[in-house]
C-alpha positions as CSV (number, residue, x, y, z in Angstrom):
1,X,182.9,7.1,113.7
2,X,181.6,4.6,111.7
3,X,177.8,4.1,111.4
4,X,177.0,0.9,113.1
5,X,173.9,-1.5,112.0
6,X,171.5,-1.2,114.7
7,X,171.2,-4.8,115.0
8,X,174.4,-4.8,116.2
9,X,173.7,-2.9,119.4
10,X,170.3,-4.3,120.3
11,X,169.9,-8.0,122.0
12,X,166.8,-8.5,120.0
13,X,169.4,-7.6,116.5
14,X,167.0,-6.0,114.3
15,X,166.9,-2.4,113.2
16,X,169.1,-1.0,110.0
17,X,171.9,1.9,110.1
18,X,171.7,4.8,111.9
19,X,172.2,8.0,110.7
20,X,174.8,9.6,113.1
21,X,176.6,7.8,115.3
22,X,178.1,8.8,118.6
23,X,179.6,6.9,121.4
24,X,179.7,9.1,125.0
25,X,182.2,7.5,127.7
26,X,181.9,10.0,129.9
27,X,179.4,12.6,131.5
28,X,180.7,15.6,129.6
29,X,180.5,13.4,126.2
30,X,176.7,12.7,126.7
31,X,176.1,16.3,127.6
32,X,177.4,17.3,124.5
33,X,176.0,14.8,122.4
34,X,172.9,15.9,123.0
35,X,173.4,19.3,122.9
36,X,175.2,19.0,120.0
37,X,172.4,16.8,118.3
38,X,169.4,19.2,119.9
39,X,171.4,22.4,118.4
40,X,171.4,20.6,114.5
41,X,167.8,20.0,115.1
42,X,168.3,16.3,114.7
43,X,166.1,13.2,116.3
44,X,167.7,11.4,119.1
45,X,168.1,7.8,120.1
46,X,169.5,6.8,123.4
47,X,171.2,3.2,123.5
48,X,172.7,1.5,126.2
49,X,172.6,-2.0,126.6
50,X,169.5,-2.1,123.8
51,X,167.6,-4.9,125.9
52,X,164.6,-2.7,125.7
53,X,164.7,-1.7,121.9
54,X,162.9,-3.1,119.2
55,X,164.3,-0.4,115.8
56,X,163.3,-0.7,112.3
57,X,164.9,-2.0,109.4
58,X,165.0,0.9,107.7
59,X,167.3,2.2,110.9
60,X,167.0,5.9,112.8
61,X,167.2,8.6,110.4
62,X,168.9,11.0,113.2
63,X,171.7,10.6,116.1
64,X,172.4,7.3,117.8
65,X,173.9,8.3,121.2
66,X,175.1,5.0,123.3
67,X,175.8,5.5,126.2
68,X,178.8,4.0,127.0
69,X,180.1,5.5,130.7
70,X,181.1,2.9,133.0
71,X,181.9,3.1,136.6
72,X,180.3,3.7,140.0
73,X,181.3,6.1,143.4
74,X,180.5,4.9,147.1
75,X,179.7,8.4,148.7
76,X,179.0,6.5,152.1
77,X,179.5,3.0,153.9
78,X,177.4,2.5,157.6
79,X,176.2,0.0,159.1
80,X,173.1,2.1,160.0
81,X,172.4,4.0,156.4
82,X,173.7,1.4,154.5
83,X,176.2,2.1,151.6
84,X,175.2,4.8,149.0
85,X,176.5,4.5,145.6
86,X,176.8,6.5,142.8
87,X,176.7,4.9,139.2
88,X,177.1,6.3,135.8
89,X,174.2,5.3,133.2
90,X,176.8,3.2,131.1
91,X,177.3,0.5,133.6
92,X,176.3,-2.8,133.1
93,X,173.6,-3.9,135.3
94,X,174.1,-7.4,136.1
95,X,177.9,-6.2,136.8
96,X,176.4,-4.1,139.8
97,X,174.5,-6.3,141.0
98,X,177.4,-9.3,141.1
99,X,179.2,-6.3,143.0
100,X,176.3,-5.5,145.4
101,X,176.2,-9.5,146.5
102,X,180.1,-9.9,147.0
103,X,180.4,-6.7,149.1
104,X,177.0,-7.6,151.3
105,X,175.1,-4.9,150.1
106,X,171.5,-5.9,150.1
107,X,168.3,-5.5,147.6
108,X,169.7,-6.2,144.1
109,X,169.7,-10.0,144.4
110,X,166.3,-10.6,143.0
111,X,167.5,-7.9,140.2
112,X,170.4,-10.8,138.8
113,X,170.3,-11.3,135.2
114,X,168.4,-8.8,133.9
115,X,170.5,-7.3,130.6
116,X,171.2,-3.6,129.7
117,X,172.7,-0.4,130.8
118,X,172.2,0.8,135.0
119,X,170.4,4.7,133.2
120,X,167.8,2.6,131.5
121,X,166.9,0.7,135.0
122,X,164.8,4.1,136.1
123,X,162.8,4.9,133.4
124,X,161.0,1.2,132.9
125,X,161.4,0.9,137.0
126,X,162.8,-2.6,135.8
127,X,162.0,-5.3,137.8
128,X,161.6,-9.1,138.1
129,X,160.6,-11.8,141.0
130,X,158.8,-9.4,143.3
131,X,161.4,-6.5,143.3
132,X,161.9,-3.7,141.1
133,X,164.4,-0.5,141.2
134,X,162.2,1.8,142.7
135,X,162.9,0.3,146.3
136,X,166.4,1.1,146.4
137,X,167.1,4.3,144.1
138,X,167.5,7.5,145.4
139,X,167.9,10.1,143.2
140,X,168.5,10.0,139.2
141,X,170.6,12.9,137.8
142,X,169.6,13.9,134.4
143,X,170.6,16.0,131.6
144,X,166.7,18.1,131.0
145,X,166.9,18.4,127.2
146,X,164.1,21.7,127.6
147,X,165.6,23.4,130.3
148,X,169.3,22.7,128.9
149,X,170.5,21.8,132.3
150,X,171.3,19.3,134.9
151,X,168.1,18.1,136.9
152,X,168.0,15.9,139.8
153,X,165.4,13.8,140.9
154,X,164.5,12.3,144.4
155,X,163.0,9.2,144.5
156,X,159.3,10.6,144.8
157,X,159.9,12.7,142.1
158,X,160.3,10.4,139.5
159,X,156.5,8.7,140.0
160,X,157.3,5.4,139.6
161,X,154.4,3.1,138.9
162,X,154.5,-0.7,137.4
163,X,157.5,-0.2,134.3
164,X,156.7,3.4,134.5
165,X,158.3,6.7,135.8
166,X,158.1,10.1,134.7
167,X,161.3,9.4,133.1
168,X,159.4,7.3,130.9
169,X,156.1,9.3,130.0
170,X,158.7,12.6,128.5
171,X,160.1,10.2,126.3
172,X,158.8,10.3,122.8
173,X,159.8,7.9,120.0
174,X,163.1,6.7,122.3
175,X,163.8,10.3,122.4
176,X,164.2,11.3,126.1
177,X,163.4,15.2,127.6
178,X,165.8,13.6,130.7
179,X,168.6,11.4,129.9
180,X,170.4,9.6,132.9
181,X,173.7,10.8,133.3
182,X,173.6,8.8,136.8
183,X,171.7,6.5,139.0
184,X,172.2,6.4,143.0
185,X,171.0,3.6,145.0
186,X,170.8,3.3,148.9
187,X,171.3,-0.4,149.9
188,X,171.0,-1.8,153.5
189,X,174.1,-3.4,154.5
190,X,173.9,-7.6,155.6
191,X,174.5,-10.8,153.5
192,X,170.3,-11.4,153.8
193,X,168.6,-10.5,150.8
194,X,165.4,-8.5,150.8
195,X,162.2,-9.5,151.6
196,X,161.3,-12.4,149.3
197,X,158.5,-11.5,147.1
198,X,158.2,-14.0,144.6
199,X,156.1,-17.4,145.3
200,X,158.5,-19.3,142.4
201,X,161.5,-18.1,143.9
202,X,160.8,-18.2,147.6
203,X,159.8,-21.8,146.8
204,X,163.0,-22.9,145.1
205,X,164.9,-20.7,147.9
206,X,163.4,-23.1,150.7
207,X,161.7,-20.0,152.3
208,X,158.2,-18.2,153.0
209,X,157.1,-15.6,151.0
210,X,158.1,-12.6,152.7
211,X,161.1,-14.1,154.5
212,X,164.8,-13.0,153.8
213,X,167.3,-15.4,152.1
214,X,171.2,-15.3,151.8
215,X,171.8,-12.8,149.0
216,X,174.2,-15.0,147.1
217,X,171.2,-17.6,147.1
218,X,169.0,-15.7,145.6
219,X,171.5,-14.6,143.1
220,X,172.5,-18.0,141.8
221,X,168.1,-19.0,142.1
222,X,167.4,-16.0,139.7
223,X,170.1,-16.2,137.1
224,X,168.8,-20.2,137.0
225,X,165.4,-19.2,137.0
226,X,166.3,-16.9,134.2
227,X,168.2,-18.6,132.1
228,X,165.5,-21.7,131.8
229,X,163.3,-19.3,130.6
230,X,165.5,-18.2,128.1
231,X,165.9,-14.7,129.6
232,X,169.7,-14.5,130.1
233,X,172.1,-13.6,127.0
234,X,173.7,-16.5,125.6
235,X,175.2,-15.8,122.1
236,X,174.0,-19.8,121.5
237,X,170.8,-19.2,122.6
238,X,168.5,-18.2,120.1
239,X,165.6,-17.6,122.7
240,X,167.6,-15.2,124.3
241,X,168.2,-12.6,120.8
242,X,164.6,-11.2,122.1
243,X,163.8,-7.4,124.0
244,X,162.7,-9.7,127.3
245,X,159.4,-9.9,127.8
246,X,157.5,-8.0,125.2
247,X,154.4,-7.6,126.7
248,X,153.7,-5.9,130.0
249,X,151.2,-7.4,132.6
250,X,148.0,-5.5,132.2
251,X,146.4,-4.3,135.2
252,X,142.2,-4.3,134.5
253,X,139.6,-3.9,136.8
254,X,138.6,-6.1,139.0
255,X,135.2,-6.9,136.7
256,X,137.7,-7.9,134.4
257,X,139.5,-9.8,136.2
258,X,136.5,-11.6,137.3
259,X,135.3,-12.4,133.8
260,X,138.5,-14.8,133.5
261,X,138.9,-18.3,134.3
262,X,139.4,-19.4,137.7
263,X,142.9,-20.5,137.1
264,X,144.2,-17.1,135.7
265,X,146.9,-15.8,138.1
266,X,145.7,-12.8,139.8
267,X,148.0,-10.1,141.7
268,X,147.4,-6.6,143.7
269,X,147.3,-4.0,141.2
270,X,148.5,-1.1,143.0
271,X,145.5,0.7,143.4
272,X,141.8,0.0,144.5
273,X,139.8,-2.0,142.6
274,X,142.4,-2.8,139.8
275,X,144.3,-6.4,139.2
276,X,147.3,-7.1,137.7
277,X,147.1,-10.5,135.2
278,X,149.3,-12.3,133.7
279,X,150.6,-11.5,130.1
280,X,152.4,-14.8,129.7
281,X,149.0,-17.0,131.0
282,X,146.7,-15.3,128.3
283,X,149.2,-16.0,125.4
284,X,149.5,-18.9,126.3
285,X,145.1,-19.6,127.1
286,X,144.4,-17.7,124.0
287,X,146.4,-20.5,121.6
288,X,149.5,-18.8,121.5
289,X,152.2,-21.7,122.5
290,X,156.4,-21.5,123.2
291,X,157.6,-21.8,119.4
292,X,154.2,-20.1,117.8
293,X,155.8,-18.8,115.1
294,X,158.3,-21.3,114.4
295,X,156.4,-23.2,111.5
296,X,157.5,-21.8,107.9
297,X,153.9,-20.7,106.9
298,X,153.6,-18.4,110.0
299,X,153.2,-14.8,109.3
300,X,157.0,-14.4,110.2
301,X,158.1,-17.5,107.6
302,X,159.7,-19.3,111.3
303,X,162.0,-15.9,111.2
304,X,160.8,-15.0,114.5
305,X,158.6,-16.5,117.0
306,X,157.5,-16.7,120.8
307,X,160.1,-18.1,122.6
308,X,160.7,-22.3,123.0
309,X,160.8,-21.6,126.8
310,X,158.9,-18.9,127.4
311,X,155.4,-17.0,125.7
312,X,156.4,-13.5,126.9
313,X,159.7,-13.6,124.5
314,X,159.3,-12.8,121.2
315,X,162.5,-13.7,119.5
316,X,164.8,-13.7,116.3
317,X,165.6,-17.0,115.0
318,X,168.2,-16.0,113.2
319,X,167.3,-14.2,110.0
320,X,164.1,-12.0,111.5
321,X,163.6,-8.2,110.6
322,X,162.0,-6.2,112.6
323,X,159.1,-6.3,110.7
324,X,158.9,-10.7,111.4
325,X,158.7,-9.8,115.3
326,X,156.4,-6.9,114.8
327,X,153.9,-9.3,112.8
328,X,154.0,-11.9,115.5
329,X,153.5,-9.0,118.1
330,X,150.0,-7.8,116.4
331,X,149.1,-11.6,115.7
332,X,149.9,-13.0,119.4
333,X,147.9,-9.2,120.5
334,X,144.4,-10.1,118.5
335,X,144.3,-12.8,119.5
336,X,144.3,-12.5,123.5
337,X,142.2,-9.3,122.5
338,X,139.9,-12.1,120.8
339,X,139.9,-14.4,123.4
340,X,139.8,-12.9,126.6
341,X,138.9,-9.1,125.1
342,X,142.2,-7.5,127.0
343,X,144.9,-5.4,125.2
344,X,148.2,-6.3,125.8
345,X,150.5,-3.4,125.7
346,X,154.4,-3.4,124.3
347,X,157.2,-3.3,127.1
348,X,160.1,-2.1,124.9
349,X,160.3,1.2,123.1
350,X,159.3,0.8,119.4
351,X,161.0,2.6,117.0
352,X,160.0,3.6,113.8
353,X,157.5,0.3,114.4
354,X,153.8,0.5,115.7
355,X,151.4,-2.5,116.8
């Protein structure tokens, strides 16, 4: 097959060729992909939906696997357990959660929107408006690169933290020690969503924070939600050719926390002691604007910049490199590292690029 520009498979399209290409549609065909990749002694890249992939323009020396398996398995349907379902790592996302709504299986709702592949959503535990994966998946069923065999793991064994599993910390340069063969989720069954989290969207939703909605509402909320913030792939949206918010919410101390402005949005940070800030409000208070970027003496030339709708987005205005959204990365970094003296840390997996 044909090597593809990497800019071709990422949302963000940077990143130049890859060396070996190789498209898996099934579980066997990722199995020996790898194998066949680990036996040459070759670097690996996994691709799915490459949403969470920022590649450089000189491309991946070694194989590009994409992961392109689609399909999912109901193993059980009750209305006391809920409705287990099996899905390979190719399958869209947003496609199983549309699915989920229609067919009244709870917990996904708040989920809508987000872009990529169902494998990738256990390794960043990807999550958005108060919800994240790790409060409906079950087990994760890898291929273990080391061991050259099929490993399961429960949910408790994957350690999932904020955009973090153990799935995550073996992975080295986008090059995984487990790659996700298949996700399963257990979802309650009912037309009520989960529990809503979220102030923003409980607001719009008409609802308490911490009461349930119809599913389908909060569906319709998030993708609307998302798409004003430029967060939802249109092809004629240049705020949305980004990898999603680039920078994860750091989670300080709380004598860090209390060194900050009064106004600085402040949430439990999963542990004693520690608060989770705001990414998006210290861009912004540390001069960063929507559009930085955008003015032709920038340190990107306008080729990149933050997104118009959004400061967490770094985005390609058409004509960027990777190298144009790297240097307004490091610039938009300093500066709340200036300002506020907090180090914001990269949510997509950089490769062949550092900060």
């Amino acid at each position: 097959m044909t090597s593809p520009m990497l800019s071709d498979l990422t949302t963000a399209a940077v990143g130049g060729p890859a060396g070996t290409y190789v498209e898996a549609r099934t579980e066997a065909e990722i199995i020996e992909a790898v194998r066949a990749a680990d036996a040459a002694g070759e670097q690996l890249l996994i691709i799915g939906g490459g949403s969470n992939l920022l590649i450089s323009d000189d491309g991946f020396p070694g194989t590009v696997l994409k992961i392109a398996s689609e399909g999912f398995t109901v193993n059980a349907e009750d209305s006391c357990g809920g409705v287990s379902v099996v899905v390979q790592a190719g399958h869209n996302w947003d496609a199983l959660v549309e699915h989920a709504v229609l067919h009244a299986w709870s917990g996904l709702e708040a989920l809508s929107g987000i872009p990529g592949a169902t494998g990738a959503t256990p390794v960043q535990n990807v999550g958005a408006y108060g919800s994240d994966v790790s409060q409906t998946i079950a087990a994760v069923r890898t291929w273990d690169r080391e061991r050259n065999a099929v490993k399961t793991f429960t949910a408790s064994e994957l350690k999932f933290g904020y955009r973090d599993s153990i799935l995550k910390q073996t992975t080295v340069n986008g090059s995984p020690r487990y790659v996700v063969l298949t996700v399963e989720f257990q979802l309650p069954l009912g037309r009520m969503s989960a529990p809503i989290r979220y102030a923003e969207l409980a607001r719009v939703l008409g609802v308490e924070q911490g009461q349930r909605a119809y599913s389908n509402d909060v569906r319709r909320e998030v993708l609307r939600l998302r798409a004003s913030k430029g967060m939802v792939l249109d092809p004629a949206d240049r705020d949305t050719y980004s990898t999603g918010s680039f920078f994860t919410n750091p989670i300080v101390p709380a004598s860090v926390a209390d060194g900050l402005p009064e106004s600085a949005p402040r949430y439990p940070g999963g542990a004693d002691g520690q608060v989770k800030l705001s990414a998006a409000w210290l861009i912004d208070h540390a001069g960063f604007g929507k559009g930085f970027g955008l003015e032709p003496g920038s340190v990107s030339g306008g080729r990149a910049s933050l997104s118009t709708k959004h400061t967490l987005a770094i985005t390609n205005r058409g004509s960027a490199r990777a190298a144009d959204m790297v240097a307004i990365a490091r610039e938009v970094r300093a500066g709340v590292v200036g300002r506020f003296g907090i180090e914001l840390h990269p949510e997509p997996l950089l490769i062949g690029l550092t900060l």
